[in-house]
N, C-alpha and C positions, 0 to 999 in steps of 0.2 A: 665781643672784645670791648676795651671799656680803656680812656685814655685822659691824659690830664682832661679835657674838655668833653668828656661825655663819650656814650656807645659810639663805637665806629663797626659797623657791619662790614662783611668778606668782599659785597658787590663794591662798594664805596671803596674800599682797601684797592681793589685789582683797578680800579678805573681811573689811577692816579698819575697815570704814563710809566715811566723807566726806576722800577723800585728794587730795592733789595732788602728782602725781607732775611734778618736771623733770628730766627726760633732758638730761644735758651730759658733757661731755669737757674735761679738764684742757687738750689743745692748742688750745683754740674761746675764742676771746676775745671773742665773744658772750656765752659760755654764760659767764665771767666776771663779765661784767655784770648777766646775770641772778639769778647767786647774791649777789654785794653789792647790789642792789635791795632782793632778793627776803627775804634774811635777815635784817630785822630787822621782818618780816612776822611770821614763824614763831608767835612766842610769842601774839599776839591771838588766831594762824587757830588755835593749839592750844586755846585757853579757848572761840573759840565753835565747837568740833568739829571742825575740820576738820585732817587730819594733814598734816604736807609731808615728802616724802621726796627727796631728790636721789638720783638713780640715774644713774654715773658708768658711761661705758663707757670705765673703766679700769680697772688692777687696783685691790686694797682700797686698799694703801700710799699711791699713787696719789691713788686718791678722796679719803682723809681729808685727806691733807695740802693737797689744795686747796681742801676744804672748811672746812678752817681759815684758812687765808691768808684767805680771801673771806668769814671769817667767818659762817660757816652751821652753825648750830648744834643743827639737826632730824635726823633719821633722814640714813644715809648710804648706799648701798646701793653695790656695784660687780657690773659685767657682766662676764663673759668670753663672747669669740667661742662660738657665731654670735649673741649680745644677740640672748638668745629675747621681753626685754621690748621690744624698740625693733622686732622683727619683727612681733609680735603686735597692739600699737597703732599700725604704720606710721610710725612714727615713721624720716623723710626728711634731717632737718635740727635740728642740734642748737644750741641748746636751743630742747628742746619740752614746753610745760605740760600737761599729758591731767587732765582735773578726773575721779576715780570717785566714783561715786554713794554712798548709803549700803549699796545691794545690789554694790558694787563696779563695777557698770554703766559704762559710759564716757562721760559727761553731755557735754565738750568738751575740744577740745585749741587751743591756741593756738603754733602756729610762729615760728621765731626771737623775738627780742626786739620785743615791739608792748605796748609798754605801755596803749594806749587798748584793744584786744581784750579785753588782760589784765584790766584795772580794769574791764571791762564785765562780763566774765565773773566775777568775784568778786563784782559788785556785784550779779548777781542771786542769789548766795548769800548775800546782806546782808554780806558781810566787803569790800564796793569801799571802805568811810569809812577802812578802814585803809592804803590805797595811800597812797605819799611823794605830794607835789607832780609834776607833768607836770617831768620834768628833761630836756634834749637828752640823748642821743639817742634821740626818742619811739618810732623804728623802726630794726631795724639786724639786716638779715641774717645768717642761721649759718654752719655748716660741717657739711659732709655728716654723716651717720649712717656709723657703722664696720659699721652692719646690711644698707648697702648692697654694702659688698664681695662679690668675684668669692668663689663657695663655697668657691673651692679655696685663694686669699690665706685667709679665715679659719679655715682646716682647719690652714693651715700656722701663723695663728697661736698656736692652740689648743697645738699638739702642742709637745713637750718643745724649749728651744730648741736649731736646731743651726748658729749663727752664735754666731762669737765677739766681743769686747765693741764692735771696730774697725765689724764690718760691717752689726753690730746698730746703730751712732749711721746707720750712711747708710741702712737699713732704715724707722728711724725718722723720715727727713728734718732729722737733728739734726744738718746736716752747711752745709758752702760749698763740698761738691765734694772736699775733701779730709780726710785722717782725725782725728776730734776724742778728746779725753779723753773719755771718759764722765763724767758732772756724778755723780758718787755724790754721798748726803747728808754725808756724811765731807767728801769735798773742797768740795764747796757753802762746808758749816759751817767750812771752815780759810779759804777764801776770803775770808768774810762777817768771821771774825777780831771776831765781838763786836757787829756791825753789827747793827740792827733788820731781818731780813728782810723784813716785812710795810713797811716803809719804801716809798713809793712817789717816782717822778721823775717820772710821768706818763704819756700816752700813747705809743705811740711809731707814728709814721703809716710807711705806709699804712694799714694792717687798726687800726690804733689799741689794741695790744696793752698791756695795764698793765706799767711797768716800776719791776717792784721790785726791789729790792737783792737779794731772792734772783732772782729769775730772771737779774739783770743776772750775780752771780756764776756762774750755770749757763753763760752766756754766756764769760765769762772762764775758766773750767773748759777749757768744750769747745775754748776756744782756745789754751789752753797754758801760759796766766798763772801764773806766781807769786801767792800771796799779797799780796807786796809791791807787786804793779806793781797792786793793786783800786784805791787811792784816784785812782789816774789814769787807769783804766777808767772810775770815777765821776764824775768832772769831763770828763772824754771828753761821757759821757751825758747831764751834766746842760746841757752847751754845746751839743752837737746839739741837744735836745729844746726849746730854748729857739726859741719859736715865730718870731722875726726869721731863725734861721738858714735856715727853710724848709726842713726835712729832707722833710715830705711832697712838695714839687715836687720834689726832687733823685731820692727813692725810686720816683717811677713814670714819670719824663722818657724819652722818646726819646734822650735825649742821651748821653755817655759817664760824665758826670761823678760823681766820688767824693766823700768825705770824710778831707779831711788834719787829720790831730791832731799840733799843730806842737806842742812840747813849750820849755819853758823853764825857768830855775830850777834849783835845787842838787840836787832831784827827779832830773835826767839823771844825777848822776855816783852817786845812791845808789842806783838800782836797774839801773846799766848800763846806759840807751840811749847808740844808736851816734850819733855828728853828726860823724864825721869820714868814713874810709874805706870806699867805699860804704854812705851813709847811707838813699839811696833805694835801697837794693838787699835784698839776701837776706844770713844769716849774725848774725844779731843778736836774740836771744829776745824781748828786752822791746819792742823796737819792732813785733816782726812778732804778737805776740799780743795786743799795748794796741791796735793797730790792726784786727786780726783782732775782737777782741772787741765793738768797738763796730760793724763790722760785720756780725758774727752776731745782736747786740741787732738791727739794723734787719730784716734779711734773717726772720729765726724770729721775734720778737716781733712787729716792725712787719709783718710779711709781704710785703716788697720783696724776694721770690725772682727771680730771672732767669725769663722766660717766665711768670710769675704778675701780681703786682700790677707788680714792676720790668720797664719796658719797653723797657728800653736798646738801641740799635739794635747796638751794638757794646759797650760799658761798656767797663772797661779794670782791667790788674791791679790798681792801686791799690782798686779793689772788694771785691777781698778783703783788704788792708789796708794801710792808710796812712798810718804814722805817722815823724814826724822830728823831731830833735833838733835844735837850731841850735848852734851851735859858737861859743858867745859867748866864748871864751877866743881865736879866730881872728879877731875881726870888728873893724873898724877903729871901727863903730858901738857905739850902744847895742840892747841886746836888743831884739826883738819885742816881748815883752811891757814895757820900758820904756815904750816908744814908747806903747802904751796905756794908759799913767798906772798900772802897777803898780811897785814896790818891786822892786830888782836880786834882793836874798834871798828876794824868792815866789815860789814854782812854781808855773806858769800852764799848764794846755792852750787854746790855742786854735785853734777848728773852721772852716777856711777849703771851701768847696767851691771843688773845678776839677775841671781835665783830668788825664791822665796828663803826666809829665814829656818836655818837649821837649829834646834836649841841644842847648849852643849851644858849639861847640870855638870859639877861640881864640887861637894859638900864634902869630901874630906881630904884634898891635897894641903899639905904641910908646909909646902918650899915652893917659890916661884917656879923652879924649874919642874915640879909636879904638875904644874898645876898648867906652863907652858906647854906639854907633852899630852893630857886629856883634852888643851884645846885644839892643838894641833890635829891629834890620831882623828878628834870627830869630826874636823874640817876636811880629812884625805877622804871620805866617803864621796864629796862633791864633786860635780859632774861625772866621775863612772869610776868604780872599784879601780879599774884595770891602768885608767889611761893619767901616767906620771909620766913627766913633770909639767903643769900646768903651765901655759902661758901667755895668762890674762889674770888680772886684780879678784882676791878674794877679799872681802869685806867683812874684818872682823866687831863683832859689838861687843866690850866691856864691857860687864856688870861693875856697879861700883864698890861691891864685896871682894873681884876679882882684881879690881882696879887697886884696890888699896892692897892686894899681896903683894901686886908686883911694886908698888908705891913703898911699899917695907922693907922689898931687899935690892930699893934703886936700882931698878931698872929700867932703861930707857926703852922707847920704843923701838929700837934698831935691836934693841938686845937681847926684847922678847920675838922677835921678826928672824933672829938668827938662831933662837935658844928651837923654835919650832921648826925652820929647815933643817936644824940640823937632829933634830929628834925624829922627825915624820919623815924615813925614807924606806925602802923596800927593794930585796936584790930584784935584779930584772930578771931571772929566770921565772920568781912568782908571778911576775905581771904579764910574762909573754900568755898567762893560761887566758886572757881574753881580750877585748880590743885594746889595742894602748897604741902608743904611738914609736915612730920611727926610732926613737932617739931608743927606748926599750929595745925595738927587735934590735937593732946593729951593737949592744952592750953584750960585754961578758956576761954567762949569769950570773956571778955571784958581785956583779957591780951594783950600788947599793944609790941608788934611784933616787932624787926628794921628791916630793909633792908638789912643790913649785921652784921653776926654772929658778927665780931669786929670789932673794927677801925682799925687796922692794914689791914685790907682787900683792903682799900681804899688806892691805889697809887696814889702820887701828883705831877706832871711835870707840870714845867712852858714851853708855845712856844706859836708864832704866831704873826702875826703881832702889833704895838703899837696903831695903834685904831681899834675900835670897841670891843664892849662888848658881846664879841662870847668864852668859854670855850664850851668843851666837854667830852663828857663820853663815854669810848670805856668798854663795857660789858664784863663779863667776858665767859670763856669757862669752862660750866658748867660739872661737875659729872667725869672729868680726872685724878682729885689729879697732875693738871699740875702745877711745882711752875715757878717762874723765875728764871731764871741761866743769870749769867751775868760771862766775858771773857774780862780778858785786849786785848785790839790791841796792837799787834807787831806791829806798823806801823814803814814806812822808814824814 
């Protein structure tokens, strides 16, 4: 083990008298929690004897720096492979407390986070009066020991590295499948551009990972970001996390469904996002990393990995990033974020869950209300044949060929939102023939159903290129009670 001041060996460690050793790791957001608990403990348990060391099975670098963020301000100690200290006291799962005696002996050890074990265990060392108050969460499982790896995994990662920086992030699982920047402290710190790193947004669910503006920035690193494009990474994160939008049911659903960062504001034309020619598509930096990023935040922080906590039966690309611009200089309306009572001159992200994009072609409706009615019928395929009347936000995308029909026969956005409930609806006897919902089976048959509970359900953004007559429909994400949250950018 290796410490601000040099090697410290296991005989030296035990022979200190009345210590408390907790075993954690920088990637364990458990072990997070136990060091901001824990660390404002430190200084009592020093006056009535008793040491606390955190012993990090990471490097030194590593160690300290997350001992500082979590603010722990006692002895720091870091492990390299094979962590002869987490082998010796069986230490399974991190973090783990091992109380040594005054002959270094091993009095108790207490596993993951149990605050009542904890507070037990100290209190028969007379230091329980010093535990905070009982705060949620009282108990909250860890993540494996790195002392549990296969001998030969930690042999390999003992020895001198022989991956380069690309194959060393997927090594690390600091990846979404594809290849990331490495977060150095340099790029973190150009990221953050002056921001409080220790700054927090919150939890971020599933695994309930603390998101702070530095990690959020290691996120936007490994995704490709610019500097410029952070403060709309950060209103990205702070409209996800915002607990009405439901990220935790999104993060571990069976379902496909993603998270869209619709983008608004003079923000679009200062850092380059695309809202015209393929907007939903590939070829565009700032869209495909401001989206990427907040999905790295969910995936590494939140731990909504595919096959882990996310249990998507399918998911879909927009997963790995999802973000669009609206083409408010093309739209016959007012912006998105108009519409919800912000200022044309503020930059707005805001966070819609759905599906992946439906395309709906086009090319020979004559009358807006044609043309209302082929988008409508190709929008009722979304989320299941059967099950009417939706009730949750579909997301419709304007082409701006289609934009300018209904811009011809003035119509408002309320009017094309009414022209398609009341076009797209189906008697309920058709629909009882497979899943549907309640409101179907207790209907007459020949009561004649819409597609969605109201119009208000249906959102309207204009984007995409000026020819071809290609709109689409991104589904909603059903049974969450997820709404939208929208977040001005601070931008620079």
């Amino acid at each position: 083990m290796r410490g601000r001041d040099g090697p410290v060996d296991l005989a030296a460690l035990a022979g200190r008298g009345p210590t408390l050793l907790l075993v954690v790791s920088e990637e364990c957001p458990t072990s997070a929690l136990a060091l901001r608990r824990l660390a404002p403990l430190t200084p009592a348990w020093a006056a009535a004897g008793l040491a606390a060391v955190a012993v990090f099975e990471d490097t030194l670098e590593v160690a300290l720096r997350t001992a500082r963020r979590h603010g722990w301000r006692a002895e720091v100690l870091a492990e390299d492979p094979p962590y002869a200290l987490s082998r010796h006291y069986g230490v399974q799962s991190l973090p783990t407390a091992v109380l040594l005696g005054p002959g270094g002996e091993e009095v108790a050890s207490v596993t993951g986070w149990d605050q009542p074990s904890l507070s037990a265990l100290l209190t028969d060392r007379g230091l329980g009066a010093s535990l905070p108050e009982a705060a949620p969460p009282l108990r909250k499982p860890g993540c494996s020991s790195k002392s549990l790896l296969d001998p030969a995994l930690l042999a390999a990662m003992a020895a001198p590295p022989q991956l380069d920086e690309l194959e060393e992030m997927f090594e690390r699982g600091w990846s979404d499948g594809l290849p990331v920047v490495p977060p150095t402290p340099a790029r973190v710190e150009a990221m953050l551009a002056g921001c409080d790193p220790s700054r927090s947004l919150g939890s971020v669910p599933p695994a309930m990972g603390e998101a702070t503006l530095e990690r959020l920035a290691a996120c936007a690193v490994l995704a490709g970001c610019r500097p410029a494009y952070f403060p709309l990474v950060v209103a990205a994160a702070e409209a996800a996390l915002d607990p009405s939008f439901n990220l935790h049911g999104q993060a571990v659903t069976t379902q496909p469904a993603g998270q869209l960062v619709l983008v608004n504001g003079p923000v679009r034309q200062a850092v380059g996002l695309n809202s015209g020619m393929g907007a939903l598509g590939p070829g565009t930096r700032a869209n495909l990393t401001v989206g990427r990023a907040l999905r790295l935040l969910v995936t590494l922080t939140g731990g909504g990995a595919p096959g882990g906590l996310d249990r998507a039966t399918l998911g879909h690309p927009g997963k790995l990033s999802f973000c669009l611009a609206e083409a408010e200089e093309e739209s016959p309306w007012e912006p998105f974020h108009v519409e919800r009572g912000y200022d044309r001159r503020q930059s707005v992200v805001s966070l819609i869950a759905c599906d992946s994009p439906l395309s709906v072609s086009d090319h020979r409706s004559t009358t807006a209300e044609e043309l209302a009615g082929v988008i409508g019928w190709a929008a009722a395929s979304s989320w299941s044949t059967y099950w009417w009347p939706l009730e949750e936000p579909s997301l419709l995308v304007i082409c701006p060929e289609h934009a300018a029909m209904f811009r011809a026969a003035g119509w408002s956005k309320d009017r094309l939102r009414q022209a398609i409930v009341e076009a797209v609806r189906r008697p309920a006897g058709e629909l009882r023939r497979g899943e549907t919902t309640a409101r179907v089976k207790s209907a007459a048959a020949d009561e004649m159903i819409p597609k969605w509970a109201s119009p208000e359900l249906l959102l309207i953004v204009v984007a995409g290129g000026e020819a071809g007559r290609y709109s689409a429909v991104l589904g909603p994400c059903t049974g969450m009670a997820s709404r939208v949250v929208s977040r001005e950018v601070e931008w620079r």
